[in-house]
C-alpha positions as CSV (number, residue, x, y, z in Angstrom):
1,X,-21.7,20.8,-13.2
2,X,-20.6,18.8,-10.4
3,X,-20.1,20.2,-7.1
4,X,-18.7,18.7,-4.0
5,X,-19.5,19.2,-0.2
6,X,-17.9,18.3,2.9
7,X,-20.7,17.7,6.1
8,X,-19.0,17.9,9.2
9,X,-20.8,16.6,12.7
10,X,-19.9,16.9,16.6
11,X,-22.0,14.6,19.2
12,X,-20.4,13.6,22.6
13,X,-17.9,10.8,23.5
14,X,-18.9,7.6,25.9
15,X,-15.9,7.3,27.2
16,X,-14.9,10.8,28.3
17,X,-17.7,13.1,27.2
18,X,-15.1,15.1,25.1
19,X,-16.4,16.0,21.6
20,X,-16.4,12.9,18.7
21,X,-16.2,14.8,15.1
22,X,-17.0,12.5,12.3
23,X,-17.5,13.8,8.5
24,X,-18.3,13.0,5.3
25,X,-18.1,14.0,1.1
26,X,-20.7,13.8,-1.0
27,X,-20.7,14.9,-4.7
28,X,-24.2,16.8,-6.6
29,X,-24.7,16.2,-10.2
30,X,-26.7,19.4,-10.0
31,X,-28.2,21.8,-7.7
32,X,-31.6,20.3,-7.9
33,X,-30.6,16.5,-7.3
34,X,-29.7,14.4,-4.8
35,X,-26.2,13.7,-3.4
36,X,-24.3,10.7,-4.7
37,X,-20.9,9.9,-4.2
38,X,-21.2,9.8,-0.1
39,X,-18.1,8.9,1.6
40,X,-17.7,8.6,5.6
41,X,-14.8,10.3,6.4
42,X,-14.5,8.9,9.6
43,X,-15.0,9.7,13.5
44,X,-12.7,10.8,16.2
45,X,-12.7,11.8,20.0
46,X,-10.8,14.9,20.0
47,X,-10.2,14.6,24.0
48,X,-9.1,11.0,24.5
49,X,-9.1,9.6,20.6
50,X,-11.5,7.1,20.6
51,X,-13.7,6.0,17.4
52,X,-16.7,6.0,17.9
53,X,-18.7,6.4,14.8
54,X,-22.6,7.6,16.0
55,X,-23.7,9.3,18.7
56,X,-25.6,7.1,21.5
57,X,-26.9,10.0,23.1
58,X,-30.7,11.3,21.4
59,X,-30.8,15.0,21.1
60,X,-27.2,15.5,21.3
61,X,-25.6,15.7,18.0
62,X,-24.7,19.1,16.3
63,X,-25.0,19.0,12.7
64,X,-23.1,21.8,10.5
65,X,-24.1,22.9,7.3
66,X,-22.2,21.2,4.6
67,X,-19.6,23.1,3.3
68,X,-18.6,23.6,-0.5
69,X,-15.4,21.8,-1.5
70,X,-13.2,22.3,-4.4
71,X,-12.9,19.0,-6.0
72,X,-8.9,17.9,-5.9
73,X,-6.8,19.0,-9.3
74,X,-5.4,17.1,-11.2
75,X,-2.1,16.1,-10.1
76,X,1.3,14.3,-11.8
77,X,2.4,11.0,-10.7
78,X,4.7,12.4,-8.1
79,X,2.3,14.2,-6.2
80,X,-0.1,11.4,-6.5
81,X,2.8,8.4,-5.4
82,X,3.3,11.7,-2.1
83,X,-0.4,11.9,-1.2
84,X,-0.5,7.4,-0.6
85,X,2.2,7.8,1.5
86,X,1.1,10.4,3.2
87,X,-2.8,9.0,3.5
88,X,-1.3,5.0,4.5
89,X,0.8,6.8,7.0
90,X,-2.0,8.7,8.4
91,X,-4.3,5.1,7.9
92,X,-1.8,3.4,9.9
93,X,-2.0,5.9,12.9
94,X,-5.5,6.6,13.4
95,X,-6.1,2.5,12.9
96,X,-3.7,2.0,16.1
């Protein structure tokens, strides 16, 4: 049974020293395997917005356990065509 996990981490920003969270999916065939399936989520400074994707600081990353994430159901082609729009408009703002 497949199960999927969201990892979340929290390390300090060089431009402002606000905290950077960055995340990441990963999927587990089985409890006793290895995760596959790893997708960066990506990396933002919550304080002044910049991406920066690892922390240049030793020492000074927080890592939180990975959380347990219902996989998405299955949805009709509506919801599906509402979710792109949604997730190109999003793209578009956090690529500006």
């Amino acid at each position: 049974m497949k199960t999927y996990y969201l990892h979340l981490r929290a390390f300090s920003c060089d431009l402002c020293q606000g905290p950077v969270v960055t995340g990441s999916t990963a999927v587990r065939e089985r409890d006793i395997e290895k995760e596959t399936e790893i997708t960066q989520v990506g990396a933002i400074c919550l304080s002044c917005g910049h991406r920066q994707s690892e922390a240049t600081a030793p020492g000074r990353t927080r890592d939180f356990p990975p959380v347990l994430w219902e996989p998405p159901k299955a949805a009709s082609w509506e919801t599906r065509r509402a979710l792109i729009v949604r997730c190109s408009i999003v793209k578009n703002y956090i690529e500006q």
